[in-house]
VEXDREN-2710 file (C-alpha; in Angstrom, 1 decimal):
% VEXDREN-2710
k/r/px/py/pz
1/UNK/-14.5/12.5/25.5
2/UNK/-14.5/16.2/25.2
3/UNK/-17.4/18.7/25.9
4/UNK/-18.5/20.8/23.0
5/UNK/-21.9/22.4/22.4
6/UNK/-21.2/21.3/18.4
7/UNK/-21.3/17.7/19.3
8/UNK/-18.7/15.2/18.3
9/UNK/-19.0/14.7/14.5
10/UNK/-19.1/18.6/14.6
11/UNK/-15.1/18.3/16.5
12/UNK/-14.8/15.0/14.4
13/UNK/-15.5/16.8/10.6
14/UNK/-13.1/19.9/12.5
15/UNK/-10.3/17.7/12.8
16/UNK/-10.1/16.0/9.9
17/UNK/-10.4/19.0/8.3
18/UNK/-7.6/20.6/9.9
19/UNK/-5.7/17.3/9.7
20/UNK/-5.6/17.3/5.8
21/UNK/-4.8/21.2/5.6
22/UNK/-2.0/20.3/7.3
23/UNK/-1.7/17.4/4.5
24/UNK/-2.3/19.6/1.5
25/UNK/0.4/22.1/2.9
26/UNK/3.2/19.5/3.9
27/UNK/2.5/17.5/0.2
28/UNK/2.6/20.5/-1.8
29/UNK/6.5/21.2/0.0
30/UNK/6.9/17.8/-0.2
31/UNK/6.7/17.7/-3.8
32/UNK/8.1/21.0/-4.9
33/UNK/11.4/19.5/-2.5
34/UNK/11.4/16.4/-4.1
35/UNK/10.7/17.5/-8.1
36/UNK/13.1/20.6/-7.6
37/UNK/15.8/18.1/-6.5
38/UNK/15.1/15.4/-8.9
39/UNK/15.1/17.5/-11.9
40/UNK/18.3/19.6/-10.8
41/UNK/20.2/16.5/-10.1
42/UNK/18.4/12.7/-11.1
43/UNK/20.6/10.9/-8.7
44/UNK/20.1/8.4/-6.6
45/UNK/22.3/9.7/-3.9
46/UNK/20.7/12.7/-3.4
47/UNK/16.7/10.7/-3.6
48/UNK/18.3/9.0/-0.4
49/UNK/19.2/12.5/0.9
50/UNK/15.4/13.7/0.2
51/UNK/14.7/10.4/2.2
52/UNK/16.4/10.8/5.3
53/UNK/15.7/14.9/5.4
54/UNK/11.8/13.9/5.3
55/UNK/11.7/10.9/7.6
56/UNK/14.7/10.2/10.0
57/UNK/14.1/13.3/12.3
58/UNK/10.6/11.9/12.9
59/UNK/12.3/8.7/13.9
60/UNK/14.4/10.6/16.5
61/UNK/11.8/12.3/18.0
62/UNK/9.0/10.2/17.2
63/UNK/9.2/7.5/20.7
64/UNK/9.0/10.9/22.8
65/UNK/6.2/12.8/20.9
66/UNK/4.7/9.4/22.0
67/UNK/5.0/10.5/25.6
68/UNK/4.3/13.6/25.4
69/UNK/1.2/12.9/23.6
70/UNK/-0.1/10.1/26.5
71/UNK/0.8/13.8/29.1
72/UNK/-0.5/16.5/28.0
73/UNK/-3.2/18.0/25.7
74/UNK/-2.7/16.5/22.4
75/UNK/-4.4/19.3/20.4
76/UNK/-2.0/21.7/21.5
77/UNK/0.6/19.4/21.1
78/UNK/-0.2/19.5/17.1
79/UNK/-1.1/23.6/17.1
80/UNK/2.4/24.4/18.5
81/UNK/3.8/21.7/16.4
82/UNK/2.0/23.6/13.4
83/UNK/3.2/27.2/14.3
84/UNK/6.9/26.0/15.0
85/UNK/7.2/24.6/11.5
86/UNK/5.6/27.2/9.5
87/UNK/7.8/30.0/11.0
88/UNK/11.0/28.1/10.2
89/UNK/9.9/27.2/6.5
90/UNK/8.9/30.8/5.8
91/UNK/12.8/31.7/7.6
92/UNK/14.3/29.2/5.4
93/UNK/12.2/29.3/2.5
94/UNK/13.1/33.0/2.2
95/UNK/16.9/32.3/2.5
96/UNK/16.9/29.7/-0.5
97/UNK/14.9/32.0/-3.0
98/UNK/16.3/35.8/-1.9
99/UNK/20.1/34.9/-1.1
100/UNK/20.8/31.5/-2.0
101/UNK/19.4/28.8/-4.5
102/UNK/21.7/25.9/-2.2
103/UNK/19.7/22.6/-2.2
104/UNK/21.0/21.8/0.6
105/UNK/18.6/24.5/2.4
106/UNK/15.7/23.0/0.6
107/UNK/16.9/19.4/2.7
108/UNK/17.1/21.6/6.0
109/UNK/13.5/22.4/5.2
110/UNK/12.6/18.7/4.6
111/UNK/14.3/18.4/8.3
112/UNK/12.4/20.8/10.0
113/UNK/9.3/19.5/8.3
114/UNK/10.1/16.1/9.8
115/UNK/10.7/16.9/13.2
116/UNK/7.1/18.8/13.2
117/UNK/5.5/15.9/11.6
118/UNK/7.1/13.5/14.1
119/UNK/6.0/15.7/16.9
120/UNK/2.1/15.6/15.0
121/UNK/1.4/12.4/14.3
122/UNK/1.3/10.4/17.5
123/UNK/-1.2/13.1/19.3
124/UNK/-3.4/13.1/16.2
125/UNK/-3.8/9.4/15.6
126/UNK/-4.1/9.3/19.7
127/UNK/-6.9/12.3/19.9
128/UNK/-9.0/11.0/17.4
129/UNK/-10.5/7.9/20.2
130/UNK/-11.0/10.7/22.3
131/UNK/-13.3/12.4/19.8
132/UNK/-14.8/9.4/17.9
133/UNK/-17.4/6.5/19.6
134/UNK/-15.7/3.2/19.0
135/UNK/-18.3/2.3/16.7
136/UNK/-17.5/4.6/14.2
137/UNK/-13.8/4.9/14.1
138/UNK/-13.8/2.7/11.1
139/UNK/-16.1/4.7/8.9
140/UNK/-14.3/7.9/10.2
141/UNK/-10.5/6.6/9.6
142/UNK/-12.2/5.5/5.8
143/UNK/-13.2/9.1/5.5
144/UNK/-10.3/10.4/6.7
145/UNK/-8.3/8.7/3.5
146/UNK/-11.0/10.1/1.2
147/UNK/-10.3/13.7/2.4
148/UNK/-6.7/13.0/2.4
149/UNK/-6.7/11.2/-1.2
150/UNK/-8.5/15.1/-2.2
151/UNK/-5.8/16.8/-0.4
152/UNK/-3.0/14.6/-2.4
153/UNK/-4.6/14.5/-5.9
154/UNK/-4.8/18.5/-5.6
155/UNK/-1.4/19.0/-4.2
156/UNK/0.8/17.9/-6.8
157/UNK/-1.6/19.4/-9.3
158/UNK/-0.7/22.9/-7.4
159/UNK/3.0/22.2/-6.9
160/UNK/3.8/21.6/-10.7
161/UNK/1.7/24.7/-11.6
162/UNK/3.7/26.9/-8.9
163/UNK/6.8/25.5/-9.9
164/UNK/7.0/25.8/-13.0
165/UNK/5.2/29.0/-13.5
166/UNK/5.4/31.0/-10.3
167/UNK/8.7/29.6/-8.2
168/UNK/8.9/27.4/-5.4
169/UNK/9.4/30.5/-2.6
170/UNK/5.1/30.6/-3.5
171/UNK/4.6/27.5/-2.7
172/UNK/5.8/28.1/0.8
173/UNK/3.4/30.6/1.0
174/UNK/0.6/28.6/0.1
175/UNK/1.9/26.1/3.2
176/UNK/2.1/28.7/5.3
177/UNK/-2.1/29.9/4.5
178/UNK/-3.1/26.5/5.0
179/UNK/-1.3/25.5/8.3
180/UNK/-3.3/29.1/9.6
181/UNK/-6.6/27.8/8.4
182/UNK/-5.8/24.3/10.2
183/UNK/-5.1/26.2/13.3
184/UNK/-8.4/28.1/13.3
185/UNK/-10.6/24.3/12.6
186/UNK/-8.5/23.3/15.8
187/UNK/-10.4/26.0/17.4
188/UNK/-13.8/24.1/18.0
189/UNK/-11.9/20.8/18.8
190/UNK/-11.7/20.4/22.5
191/UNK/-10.3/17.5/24.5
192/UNK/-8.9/17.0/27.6
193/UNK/-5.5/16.1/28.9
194/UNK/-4.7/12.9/29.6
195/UNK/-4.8/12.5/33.3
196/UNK/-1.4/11.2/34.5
197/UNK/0.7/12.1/37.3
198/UNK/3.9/14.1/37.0
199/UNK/6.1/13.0/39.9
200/UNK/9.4/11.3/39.1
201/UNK/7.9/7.3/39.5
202/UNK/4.9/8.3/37.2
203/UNK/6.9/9.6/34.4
204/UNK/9.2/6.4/34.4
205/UNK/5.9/4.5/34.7
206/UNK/4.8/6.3/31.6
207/UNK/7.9/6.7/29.9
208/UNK/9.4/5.3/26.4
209/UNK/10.9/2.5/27.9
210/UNK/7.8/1.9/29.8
211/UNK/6.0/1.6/26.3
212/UNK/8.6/-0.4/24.6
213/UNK/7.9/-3.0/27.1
214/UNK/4.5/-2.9/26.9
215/UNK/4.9/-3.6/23.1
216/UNK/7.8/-6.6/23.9
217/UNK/5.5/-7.9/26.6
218/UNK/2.7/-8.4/23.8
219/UNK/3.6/-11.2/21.4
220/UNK/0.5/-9.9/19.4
221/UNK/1.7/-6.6/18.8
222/UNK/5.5/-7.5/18.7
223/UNK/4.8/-9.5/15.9
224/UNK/2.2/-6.8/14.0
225/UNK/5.4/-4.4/14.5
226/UNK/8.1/-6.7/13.4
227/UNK/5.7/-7.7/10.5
228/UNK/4.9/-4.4/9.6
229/UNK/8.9/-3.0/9.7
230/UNK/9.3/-6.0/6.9
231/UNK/6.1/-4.6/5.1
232/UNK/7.3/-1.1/5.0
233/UNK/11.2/-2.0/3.8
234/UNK/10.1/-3.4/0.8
235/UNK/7.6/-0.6/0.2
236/UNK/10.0/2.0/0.3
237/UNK/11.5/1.9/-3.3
238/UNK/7.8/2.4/-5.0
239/UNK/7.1/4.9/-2.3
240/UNK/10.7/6.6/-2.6
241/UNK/12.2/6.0/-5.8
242/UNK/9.5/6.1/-7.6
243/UNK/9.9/9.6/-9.0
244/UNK/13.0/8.9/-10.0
245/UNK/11.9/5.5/-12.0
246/UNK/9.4/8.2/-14.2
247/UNK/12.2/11.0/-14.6
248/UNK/14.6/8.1/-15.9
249/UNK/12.4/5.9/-17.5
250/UNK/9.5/8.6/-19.2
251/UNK/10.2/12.2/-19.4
252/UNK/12.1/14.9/-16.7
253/UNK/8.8/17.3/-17.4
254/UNK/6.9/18.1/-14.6
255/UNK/3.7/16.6/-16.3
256/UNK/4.8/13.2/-15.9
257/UNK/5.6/13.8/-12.5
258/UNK/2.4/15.3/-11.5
259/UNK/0.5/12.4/-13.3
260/UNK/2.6/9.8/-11.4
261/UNK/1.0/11.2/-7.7
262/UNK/-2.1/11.5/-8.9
263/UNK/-2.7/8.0/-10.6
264/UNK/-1.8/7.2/-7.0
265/UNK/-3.7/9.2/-4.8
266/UNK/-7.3/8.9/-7.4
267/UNK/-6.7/5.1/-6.1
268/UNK/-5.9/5.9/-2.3
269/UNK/-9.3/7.5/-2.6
270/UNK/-11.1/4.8/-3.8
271/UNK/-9.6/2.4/-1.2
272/UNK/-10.8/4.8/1.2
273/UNK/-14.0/4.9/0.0
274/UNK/-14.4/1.6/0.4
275/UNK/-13.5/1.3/3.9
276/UNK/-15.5/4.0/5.0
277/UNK/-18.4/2.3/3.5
278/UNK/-18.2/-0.1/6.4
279/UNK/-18.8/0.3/10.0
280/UNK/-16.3/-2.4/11.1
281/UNK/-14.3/-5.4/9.7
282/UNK/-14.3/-9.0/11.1
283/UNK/-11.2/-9.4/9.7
284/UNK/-8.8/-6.5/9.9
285/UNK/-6.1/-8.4/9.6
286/UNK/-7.2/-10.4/6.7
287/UNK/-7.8/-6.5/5.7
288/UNK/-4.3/-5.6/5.9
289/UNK/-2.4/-8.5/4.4
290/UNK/-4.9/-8.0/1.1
291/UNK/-3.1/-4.5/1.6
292/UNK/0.3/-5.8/1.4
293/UNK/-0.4/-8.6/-1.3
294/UNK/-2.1/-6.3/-3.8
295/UNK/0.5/-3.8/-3.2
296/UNK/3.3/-5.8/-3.7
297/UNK/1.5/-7.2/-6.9
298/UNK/1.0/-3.7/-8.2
299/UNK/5.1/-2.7/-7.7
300/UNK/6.0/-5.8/-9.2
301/UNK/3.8/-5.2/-12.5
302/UNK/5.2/-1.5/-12.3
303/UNK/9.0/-1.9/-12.8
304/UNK/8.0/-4.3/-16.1
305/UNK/8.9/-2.5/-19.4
306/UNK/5.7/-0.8/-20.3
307/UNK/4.1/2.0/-21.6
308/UNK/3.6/4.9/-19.4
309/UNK/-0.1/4.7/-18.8
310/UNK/0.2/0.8/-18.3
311/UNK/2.8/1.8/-15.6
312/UNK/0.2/4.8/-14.7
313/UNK/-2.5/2.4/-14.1
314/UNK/-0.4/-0.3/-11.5
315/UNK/0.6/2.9/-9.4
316/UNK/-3.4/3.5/-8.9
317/UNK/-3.8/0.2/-8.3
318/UNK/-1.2/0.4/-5.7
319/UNK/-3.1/3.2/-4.4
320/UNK/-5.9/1.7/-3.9
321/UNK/-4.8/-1.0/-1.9
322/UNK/-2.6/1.4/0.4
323/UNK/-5.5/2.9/2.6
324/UNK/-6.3/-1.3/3.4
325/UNK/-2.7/-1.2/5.4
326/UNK/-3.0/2.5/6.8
327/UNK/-6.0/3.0/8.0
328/UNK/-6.4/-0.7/8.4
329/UNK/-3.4/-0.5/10.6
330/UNK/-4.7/2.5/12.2
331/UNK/-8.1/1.2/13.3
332/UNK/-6.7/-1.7/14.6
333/UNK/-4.2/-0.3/17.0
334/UNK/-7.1/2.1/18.2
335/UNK/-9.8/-0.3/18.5
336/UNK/-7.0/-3.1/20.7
337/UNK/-4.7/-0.4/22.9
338/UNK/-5.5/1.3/25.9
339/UNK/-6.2/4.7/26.0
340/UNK/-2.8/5.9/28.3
341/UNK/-0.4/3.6/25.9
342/UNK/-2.3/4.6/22.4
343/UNK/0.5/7.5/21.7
344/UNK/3.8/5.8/22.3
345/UNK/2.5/2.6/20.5
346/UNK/1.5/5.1/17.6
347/UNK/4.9/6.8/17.5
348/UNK/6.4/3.2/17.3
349/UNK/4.2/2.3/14.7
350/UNK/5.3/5.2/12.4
351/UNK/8.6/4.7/13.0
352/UNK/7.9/1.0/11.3
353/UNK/5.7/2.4/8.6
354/UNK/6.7/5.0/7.5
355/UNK/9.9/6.5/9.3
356/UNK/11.5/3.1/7.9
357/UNK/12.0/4.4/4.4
358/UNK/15.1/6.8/5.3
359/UNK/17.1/3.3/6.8
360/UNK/15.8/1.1/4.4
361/UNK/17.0/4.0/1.6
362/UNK/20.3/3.8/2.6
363/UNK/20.5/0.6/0.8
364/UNK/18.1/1.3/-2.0
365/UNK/19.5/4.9/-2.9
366/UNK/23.1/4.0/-4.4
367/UNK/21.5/0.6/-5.8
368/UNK/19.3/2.5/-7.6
369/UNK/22.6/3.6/-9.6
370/UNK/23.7/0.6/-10.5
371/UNK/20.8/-1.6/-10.7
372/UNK/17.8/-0.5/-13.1
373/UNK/15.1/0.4/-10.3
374/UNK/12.4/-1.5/-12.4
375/UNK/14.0/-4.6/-11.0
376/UNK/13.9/-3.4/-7.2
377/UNK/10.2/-2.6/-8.0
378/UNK/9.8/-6.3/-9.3
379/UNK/12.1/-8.2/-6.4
380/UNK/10.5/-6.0/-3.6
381/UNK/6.8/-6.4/-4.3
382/UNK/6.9/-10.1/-4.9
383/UNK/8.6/-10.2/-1.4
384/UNK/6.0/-8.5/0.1
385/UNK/3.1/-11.1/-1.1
386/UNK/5.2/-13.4/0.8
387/UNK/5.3/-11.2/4.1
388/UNK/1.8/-10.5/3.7
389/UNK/0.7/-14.4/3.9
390/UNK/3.2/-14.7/6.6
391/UNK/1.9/-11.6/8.6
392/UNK/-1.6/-13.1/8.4
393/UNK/-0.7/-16.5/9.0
394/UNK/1.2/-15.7/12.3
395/UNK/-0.9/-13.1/13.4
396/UNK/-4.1/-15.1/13.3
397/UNK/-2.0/-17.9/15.4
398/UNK/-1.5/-15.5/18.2
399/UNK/-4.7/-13.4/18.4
400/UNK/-5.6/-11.1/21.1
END
C-alpha cells in the first residue's frame, strides 16, 4: 500500500473524489451528446450510433489498459488518461459549435471519450486494493455509489440547464474544470507500481492472453463472466434505449429527460447507501442475483402502458437495485483475484458489463423501429430473472 503522511482514508476520500469528478464531467457530455441527438433526430439508428461511439472503443482498448494497468503506476495511467481526453473534447467541442453543428463530431467526441474511459477504468478499479484494507472495501465501494449517485443526480440537472439555456460548447467547459480539479485530488494519492519485470518472457507472462487464460482456467470466474455478458445483454435496452422510450412515449422536452436520470440515479444512491452500511456480505452472490432479479422486474413493469410517474417510479427502483450488481460485482472480483491479475480481469469485466451494450445494440437499435420498445423492456427484464436464478444457482455449485 502506498506511503502518505495523510493516511489511507485521507488518499481513499482523494480518490473517490477525483473519481466522481471525473463522473460528473463525462455524464454531463454524456447527456448533452445523447439529448442533443435524440431530440435532433428520435431514431433508433442513430441511439445505436450514440451506443457504439460511447462504448465499443473501450472494448478495443479495454484488454490492454488491463496490462498496462497490472505494469505501471495506475494513477498516472488515469491522470494522462484525463488530460488526453479533455484536450481533444475542448479541440472538437470548439469545431462543432464555431464552424460546424455536424453530429457526427459530437459521435467523434463520444469516441474519444470512450477510448479515455477504457484506458481509466481498469487502473482505477485495480488501485483502489492498493489504497483500501480488505476489510473495508465493501463499505468504501458502497460509498463510492453514494458519491457517484450525487454526481449523476446533479449532472443531468446541469446538462438540461446548459443546453437549453446556454449551448452545449459550455458544457464542455464545465468537463474540462472538473477533469482539472480531479487531477489536482490525484495529487495526494500515492501508490506504487506494480512490480513486474519488463523483459520479453515477463511481458508474455503478464500479457492479455496470459489473463484470458487465467480467466478460462477458472470455471468460477468463467462462469461469473459468461453469466454476467447474459446479464448485461438484456440490460442494455433500459440502459440504452431508454431515452428514447420517454421522448417517444412522454414528451421531446428536456424536463422529461432530465427527470428520467434522476428517478434513476436518487435510487442508485439509495442502493449504495445500503451497501455501504455493511462492512461485508456472506453472500455476495446472493447479493448480485437480487441485483439482476429486481432489475429485470423493474424494466419489465417499465415498458407497461402507464403514466409517466408510474414509469418514473420503476426506473428508481431499477436504480436502486443497480449498485447490488456493480459494486457487488466489484467487491467481489477485488476481494477473490490476485493483486498482479486484478486489472486485466477488470478490463474483461467491463467489456461484459458495460462495453456489451454497443454489440448487443446492434440488434436492439433498428428493433426499436419496428417493434414498440415498451415490449423489449418487458421481454428483456423477465429474461434476466431467469439468468439471475441461473447465475446463482450455478455459481454457488462451483464456489471458490
Amino acid at each position: 500500500m502506498g506511503q502518505s503522511k495523510i493516511g489511507w482514508r485521507g488518499q481513499t476520500a482523494a480518490f473517490l473524489l477525483s473519481q466522481n469528478l471525473f463522473v460528473f464531467g463525462t455524464s454531463t457530455v454524456f447527456f448533452a451528446v445523447l439529448w442533443d441527438i435524440a431530440l435532433k433526430t428520435s431514431s433508433g439508428a442513430w441511439m445505436t450510433y450514440v451506443s457504439l461511439a460511447t462504448s465499443l472503443p473501450a472494448i478495443l482498448i479495454s484488454l490492454s489498459a488491463g496490462v498496462l494497468a497490472d505494469r505501471y503506476n495506475r494513477k498516472w495511467l488515469i491522470v494522462l488518461s484525463a488530460v488526453a481526453v479533455t484536450f481533444l473534447t475542448l479541440a472538437f467541442a470548439y469545431v462543432f459549435a464555431f464552424v460546424t453543428q455536424e453530429l457526427w463530431l459530437l459521435l467523434v467526441i463520444a469516441v474519444v471519450r470512450s477510448f479515455g474511459n477504457g484506458l481509466e477504468n481498469p487502473a482505477a478499479n485495480a488501485l483502489l486494493p492498493q489504497l483500501v484494507p480488505a476489510k473495508q472495501l465493501t463499505r468504501v465501494n458502497g460509498y463510492n455509489q453514494i458519491i457517484m449517485a450525487l454526481m449523476l443526480v446533479m449532472s443531468p440537472l446541469l446538462a438540461g440547464y446548459i443546453l437549453s439555456d446556454l449551448g452545449i460548447f459550455w458544457i464542455f467547459i464545465v468537463d474540462a474544470l472538473t477533469a482539472a480539479l480531479a487531477v489536482l485530488c490525484l495529487g495526494v494519492v500515492h501508490v506504487p507500481t506494480p512490480t513486474v519485470q519488463h523483459d520479453r518472457d515477463s511481458k508474455r507472462q503478464n500479457g492479455i492472453a496470459a489473463g484470458l487464460r487465467y480467466v478460462g482456467q477458472t470455471p468460477l470466474l468463467l462462469a461469473f463472466m459468461l453469466f454476467t455478458g447474459a446479464a448485461f445483454i438484456l440490460i442494455a435496452p433500459s440502459s440504452q434505449l431508454s431515452t428514447l422510450y420517454v421522448n417517444r412515449t412522454f414528451g421531446s422536452e428536456v424536463w422529461h429527460l432530465t427527470f428520467n436520470e434522476w428517478s434513476w440515479t436518487i435510487g442508485a444512491g439509495l442502493g449504495g447507501l445500503f451497501i455501504a452500511r455493511h462492512k461485508k456480505f456472506r453472500d455476495q452472490l446472493g447479493l448480485i442475483a437480487i441485483g439482476f432479479a429486481g432489475s429485470g422486474i423493474a424494466f419489465a413493469e417499465m415498458g407497461l402502458k402507464q403514466p409517466f410517474i408510474t414509469y418514473l417510479f420503476f426506473m428508481f427502483i431499477s436504480g436502486i437495485f443497480y449498485p447490488l450488481i456493480q459494486a457487488g460485482q466489484t467487491i467481489y472480483l477485488q476481494e477473490n483475484i490476485p493483486a498482479d491479475k486484478l486489472g486485466r480481469v477488470f478490463s474483461l469485466w467491463a467489456i461484459l458489463s458495460t462495453g456489451i451494450y454497443p454489440i448487443a445494440m446492434l440488434a436492439y437499435g433498428p428493433l426499436a423501429d419496428w417493434v414498440p420498445i415498451g415490449r423489449i423492456f418487458i421481454i428483456t427484464g423477465l429474461l434476466l430473472v431467469g439468468v439471475a436464478y441461473w447465475f446463482w444457482w450455478r455459481l454457488k455449485q462451483l464456489s471458490w
